[in-house]
C-alpha positions as a printed NumPy array, in Angstrom:
array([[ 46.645, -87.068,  12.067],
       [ 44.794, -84.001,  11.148],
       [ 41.616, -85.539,  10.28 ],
       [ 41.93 , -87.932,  13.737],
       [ 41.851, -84.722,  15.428],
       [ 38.582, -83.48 ,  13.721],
       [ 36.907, -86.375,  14.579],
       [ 37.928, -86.24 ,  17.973],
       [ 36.193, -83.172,  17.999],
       [ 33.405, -83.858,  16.321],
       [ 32.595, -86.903,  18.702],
       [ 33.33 , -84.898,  22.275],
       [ 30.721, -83.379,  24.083],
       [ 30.606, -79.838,  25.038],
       [ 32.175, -80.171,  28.432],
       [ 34.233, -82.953,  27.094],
       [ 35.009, -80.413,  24.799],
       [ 35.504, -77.513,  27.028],
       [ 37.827, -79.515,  29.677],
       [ 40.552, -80.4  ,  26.491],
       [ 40.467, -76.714,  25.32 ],
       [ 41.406, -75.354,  28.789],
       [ 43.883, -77.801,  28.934],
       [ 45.576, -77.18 ,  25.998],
       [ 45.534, -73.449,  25.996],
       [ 46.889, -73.872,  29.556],
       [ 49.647, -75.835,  27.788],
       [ 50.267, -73.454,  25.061],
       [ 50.285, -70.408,  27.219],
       [ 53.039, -72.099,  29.377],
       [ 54.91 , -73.463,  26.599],
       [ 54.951, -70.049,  24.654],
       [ 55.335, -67.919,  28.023],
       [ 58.172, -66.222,  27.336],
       [ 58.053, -65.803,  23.574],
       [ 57.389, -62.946,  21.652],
       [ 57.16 , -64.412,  18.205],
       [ 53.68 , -65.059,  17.118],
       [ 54.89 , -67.684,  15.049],
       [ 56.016, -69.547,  18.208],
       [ 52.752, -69.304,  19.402],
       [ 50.962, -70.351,  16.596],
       [ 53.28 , -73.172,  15.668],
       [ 53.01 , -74.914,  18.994],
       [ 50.728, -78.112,  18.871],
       [ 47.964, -77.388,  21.626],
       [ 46.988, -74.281,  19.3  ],
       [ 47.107, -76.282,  16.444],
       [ 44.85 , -78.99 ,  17.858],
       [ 42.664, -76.292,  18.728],
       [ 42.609, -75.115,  15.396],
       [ 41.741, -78.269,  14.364],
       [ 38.732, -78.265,  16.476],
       [ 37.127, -75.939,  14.317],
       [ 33.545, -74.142,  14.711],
       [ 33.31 , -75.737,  17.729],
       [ 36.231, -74.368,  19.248],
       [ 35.235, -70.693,  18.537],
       [ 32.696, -69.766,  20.835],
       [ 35.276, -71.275,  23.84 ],
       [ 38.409, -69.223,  21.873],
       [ 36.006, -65.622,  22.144],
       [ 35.162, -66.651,  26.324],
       [ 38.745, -66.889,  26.767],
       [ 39.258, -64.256,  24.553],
       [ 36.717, -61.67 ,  26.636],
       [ 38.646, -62.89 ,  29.63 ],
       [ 42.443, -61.914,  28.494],
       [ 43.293, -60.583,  25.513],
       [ 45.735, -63.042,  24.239],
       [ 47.05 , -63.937,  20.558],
       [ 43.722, -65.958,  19.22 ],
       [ 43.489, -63.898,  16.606],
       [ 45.168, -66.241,  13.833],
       [ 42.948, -69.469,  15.309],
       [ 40.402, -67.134,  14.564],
       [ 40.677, -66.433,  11.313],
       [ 41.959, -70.27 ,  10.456],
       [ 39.169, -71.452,  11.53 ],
       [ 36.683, -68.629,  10.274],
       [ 38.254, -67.596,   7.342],
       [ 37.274, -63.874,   8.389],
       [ 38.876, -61.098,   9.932],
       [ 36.86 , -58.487,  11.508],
       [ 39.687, -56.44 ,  12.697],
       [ 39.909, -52.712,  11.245],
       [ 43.096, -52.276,   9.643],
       [ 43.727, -49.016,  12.148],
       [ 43.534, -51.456,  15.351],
       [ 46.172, -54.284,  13.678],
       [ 48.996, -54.602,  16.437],
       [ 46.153, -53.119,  19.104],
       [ 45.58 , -56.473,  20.931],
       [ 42.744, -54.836,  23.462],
       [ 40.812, -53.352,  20.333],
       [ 41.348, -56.719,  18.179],
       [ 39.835, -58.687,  21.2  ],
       [ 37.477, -56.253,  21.285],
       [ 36.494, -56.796,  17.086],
       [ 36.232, -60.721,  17.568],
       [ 34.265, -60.55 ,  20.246],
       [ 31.531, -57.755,  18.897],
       [ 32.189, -60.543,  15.703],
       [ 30.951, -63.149,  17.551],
       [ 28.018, -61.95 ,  19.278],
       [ 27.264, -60.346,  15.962],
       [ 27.461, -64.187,  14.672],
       [ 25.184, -65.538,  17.45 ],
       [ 27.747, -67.148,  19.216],
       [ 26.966, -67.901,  23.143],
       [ 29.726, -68.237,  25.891]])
């Protein structure tokens, strides 16, 4: 199912793209709403299938990121492999926004 999802992805266009991410962080922010466990958050199948988007999802995870700082951190670093975040900000969810997104721009990405 994983690698349907990929290729999903991989086929969408940008906006195509765009419109299913909004849609499913909309879904995962209302599912997870009143849960403090990032393991909740992280388990719940719109992030996954964002993960699963990969590269392309990143540049539309650090715009919604710059927007609200919100637990993207773990998508991040799934899909990445990296984690930019000094250890004296861990827990610090402004200032670990604040490391992706000086990441990304760092990176090249556009949003």
């Amino acid at each position: 199912m994983a690698s349907d999802i990929t290729t999903q992805a991989a086929a969408e266009s940008a906006e195509d793209l765009a419109k299913r991410f909004a849609e499913l962080a909309a879904r995962w922010r209302r599912d997870t709403l009143y849960s403090s466990r990032v393991k909740d958050m992280t388990d719940h199948p719109g992030y996954r299938e964002i993960v699963a988007m990969g590269e392309r999802a990143v540049p539309l995870i650090l715009a919604d990121l710059e927007k609200e700082a919100d637990h993207w951190f773990v998508a991040l670093y799934r899909i990445t492999g990296l984690n930019p975040i000094p250890k004296e900000d861990a827990g610090k969810i402004k200032k670990m926004a604040a490391a992706w997104i000086a990441w990304g721009r760092e990176q090249g990405y556009r949003w």
